[in-house]
N, C-alpha and C positions, 0 to 999 in steps of 0.2 A: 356896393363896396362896404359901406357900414357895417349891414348885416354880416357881412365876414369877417369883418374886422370884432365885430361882438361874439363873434362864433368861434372866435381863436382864443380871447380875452377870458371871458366870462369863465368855462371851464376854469383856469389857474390861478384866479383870485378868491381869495377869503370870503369877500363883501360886494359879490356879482351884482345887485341892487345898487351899486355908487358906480356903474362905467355907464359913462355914458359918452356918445362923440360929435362933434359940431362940425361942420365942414363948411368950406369957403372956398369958393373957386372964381378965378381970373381967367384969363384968354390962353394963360399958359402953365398955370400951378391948380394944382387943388393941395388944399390942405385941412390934415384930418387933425383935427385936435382930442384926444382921448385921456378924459379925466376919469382918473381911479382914486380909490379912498388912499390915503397916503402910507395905510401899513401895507397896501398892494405892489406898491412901485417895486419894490426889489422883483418880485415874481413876475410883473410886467417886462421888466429893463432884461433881467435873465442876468447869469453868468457873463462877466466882460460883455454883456450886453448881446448878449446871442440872441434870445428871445425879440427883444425887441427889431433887430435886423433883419429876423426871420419873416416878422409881418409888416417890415418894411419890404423887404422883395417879396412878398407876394402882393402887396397892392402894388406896387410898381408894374411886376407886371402883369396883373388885372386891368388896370387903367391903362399903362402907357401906349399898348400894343392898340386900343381901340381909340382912343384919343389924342394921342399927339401930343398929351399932358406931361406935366414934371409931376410929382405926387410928394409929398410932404406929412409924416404922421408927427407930432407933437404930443410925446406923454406928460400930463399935467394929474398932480394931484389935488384934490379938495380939499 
C-alpha cells in the first residue's frame, strides 16, 4: 500500500525526493503517515480537500476489503 500511496503522491508534488511514509499498525488500524516538504501540502490536500480524500478511498479500499482494518492516512509536513 505504500508503494501506491507514493505512486499517487510523487507525480503532483514539486519535491518528490521529501515524501516519504511510516506506517503503524494495531489489531485494528493501520495508519499511514505521509510527510511532504511543506510547499507540497496544498497540492497534496487538493481543492477542499479532494485530492487527499481521493487517496484516502483508495487505501481504504485496498486494505479494508482484505483485512478487516480501519486505515488512517496523516499528511504531515517537514
Amino acid at each position: 500500500m505504500r508503494e501506491l500511496i507514493e505512486t499517487i503522491v510523487k507525480p503532483l508534488v514539486a519535491h518528490p525526493e521529501s515524501v516519504r511514509i511510516e506506517t503503524a499498525e494495531t489489531d485494528r488500524l493501520i495508519t499511514y503517515r505521509l510527510f511532504v516538504h511543506k510547499d507540497d501540502m496544498g497540492k497534496v490536500i487538493g481543492k477542499q480537500g479532494r485530492v487527499a480524500k481521493a487517496i484516502r478511498t483508495v487505501t481504504f479500499a485496498g486494505v479494508s476489503t482484505h483485512q478487516q482494518k480501519r486505515t488512517v492516512i496523516e499528511i504531515v509536513d517537514k
